[in-house]
Backbone as a ProteinNet text record, in pm:
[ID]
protein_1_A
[PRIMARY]
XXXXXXXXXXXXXXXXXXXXXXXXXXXXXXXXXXXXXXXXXXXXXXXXXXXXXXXX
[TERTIARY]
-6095.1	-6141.4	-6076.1	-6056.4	-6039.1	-5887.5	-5783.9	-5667.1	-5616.8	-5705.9	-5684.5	-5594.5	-5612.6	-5542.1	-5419.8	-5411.9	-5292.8	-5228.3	-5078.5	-4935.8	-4832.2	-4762	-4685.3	-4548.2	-4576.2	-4469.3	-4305.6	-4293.8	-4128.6	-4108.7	-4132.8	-4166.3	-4062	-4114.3	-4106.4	-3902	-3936.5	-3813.2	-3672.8	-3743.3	-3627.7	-3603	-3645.8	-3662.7	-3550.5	-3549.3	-3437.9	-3353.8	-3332.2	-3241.2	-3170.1	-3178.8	-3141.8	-3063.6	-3114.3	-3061.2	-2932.8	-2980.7	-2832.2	-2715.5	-2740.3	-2640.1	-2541.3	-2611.5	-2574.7	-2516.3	-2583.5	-2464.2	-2382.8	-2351.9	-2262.4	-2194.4	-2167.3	-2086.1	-2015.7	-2067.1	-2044.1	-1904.1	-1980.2	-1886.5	-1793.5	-1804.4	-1650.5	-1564.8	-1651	-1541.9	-1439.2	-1505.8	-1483.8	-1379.8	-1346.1	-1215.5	-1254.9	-1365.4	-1407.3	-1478.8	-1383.8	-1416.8	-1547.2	-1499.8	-1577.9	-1716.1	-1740.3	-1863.7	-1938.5	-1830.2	-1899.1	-1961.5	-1884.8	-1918.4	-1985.7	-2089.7	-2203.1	-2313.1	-2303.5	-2375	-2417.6	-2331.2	-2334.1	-2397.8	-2424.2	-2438.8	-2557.8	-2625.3	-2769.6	-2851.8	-2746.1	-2838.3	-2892.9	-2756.4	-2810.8	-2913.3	-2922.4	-3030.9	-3177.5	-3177.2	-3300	-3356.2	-3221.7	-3240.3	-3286.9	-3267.6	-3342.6	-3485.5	-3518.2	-3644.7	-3739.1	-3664.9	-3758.8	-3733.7	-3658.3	-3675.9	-3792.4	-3786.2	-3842	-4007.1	-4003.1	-4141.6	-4244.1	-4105.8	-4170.9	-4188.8	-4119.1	-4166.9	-4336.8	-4333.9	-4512.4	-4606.8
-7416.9	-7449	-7576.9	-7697.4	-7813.6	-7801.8	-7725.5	-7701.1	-7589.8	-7600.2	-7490.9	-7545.5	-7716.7	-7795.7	-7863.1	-7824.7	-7928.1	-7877.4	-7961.1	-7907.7	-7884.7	-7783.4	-7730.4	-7799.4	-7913.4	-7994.5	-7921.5	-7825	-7778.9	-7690.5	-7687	-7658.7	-7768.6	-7882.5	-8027.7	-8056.6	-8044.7	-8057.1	-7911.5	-7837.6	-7713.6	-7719.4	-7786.9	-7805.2	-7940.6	-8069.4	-8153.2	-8105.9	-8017.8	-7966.5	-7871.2	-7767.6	-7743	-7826.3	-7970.1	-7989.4	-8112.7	-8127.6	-8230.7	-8059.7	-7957.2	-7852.4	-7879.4	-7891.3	-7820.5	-7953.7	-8106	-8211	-8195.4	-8163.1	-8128.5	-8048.4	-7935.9	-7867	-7926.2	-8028.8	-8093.2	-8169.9	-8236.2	-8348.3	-8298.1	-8190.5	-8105.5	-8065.6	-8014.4	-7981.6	-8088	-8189.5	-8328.2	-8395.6	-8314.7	-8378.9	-8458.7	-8517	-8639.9	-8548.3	-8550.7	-8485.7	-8552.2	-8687.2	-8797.8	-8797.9	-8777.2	-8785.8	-8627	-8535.2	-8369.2	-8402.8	-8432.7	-8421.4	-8542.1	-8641.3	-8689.6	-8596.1	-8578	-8493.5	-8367.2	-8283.9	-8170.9	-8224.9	-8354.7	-8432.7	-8441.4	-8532.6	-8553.1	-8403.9	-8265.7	-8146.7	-8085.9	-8081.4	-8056.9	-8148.7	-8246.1	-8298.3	-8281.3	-8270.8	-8231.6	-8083.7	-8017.5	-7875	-7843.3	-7944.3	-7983.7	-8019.9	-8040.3	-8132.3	-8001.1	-7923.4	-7806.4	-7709.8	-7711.7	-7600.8	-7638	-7770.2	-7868.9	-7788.8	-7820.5	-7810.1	-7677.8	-7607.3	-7443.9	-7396.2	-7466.4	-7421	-7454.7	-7525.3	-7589.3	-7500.6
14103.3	14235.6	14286.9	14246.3	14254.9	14253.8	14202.3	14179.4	14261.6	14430	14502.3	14586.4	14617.7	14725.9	14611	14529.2	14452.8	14528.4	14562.5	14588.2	14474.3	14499.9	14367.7	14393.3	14259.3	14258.9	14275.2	14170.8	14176.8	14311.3	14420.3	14555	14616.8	14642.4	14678.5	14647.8	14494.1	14417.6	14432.9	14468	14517.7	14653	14730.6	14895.7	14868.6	14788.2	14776.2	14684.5	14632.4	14580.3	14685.6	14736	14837	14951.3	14994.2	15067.1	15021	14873.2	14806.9	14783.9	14776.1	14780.6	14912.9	15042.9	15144.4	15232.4	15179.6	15159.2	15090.4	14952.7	14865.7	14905.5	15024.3	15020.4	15180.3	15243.2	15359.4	15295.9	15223.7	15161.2	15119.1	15015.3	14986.6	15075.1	15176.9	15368	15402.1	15405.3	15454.6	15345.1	15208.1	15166.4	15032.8	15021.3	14957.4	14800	14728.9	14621.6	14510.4	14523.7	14432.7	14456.6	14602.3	14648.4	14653.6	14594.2	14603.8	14445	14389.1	14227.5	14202.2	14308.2	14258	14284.6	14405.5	14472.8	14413.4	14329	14220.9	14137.2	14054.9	13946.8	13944	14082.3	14142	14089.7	14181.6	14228.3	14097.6	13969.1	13849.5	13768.2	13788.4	13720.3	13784	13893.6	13985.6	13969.5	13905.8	13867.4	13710.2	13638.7	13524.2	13508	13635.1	13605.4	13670.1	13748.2	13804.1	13667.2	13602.5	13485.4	13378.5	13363.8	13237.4	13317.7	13453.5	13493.4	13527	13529.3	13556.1	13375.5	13266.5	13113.4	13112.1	13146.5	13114.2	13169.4
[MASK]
++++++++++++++++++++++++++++++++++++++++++++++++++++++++

């Protein structure tokens, strides 16, 4: 009952994951490789933390 209003954290975290992709693929347009492959770097670790969190 009480766990009717939680918000579902890996929700939150796939919504900024999503949008470091769709900078990430801006930035790749735009030439600037260094800054695609942080940006890839960021998205996979954010994509770690939604896997780590959907095991539990």
């Amino acid at each position: 009952m009480f766990g009717l209003f939680k918000k579902n954290p890996t929700k939150e975290l796939e919504k900024q994951h999503k949008r470091l992709m769709e900078e990430a693929v801006a930035v790749q347009r735009s030439g600037d490789l260094r800054a695609y492959a942080e940006k890839i770097s960021e998205a996979e670790k954010l994509m770690d933390k939604i896997v780590e969190l959907n095991k539990k």
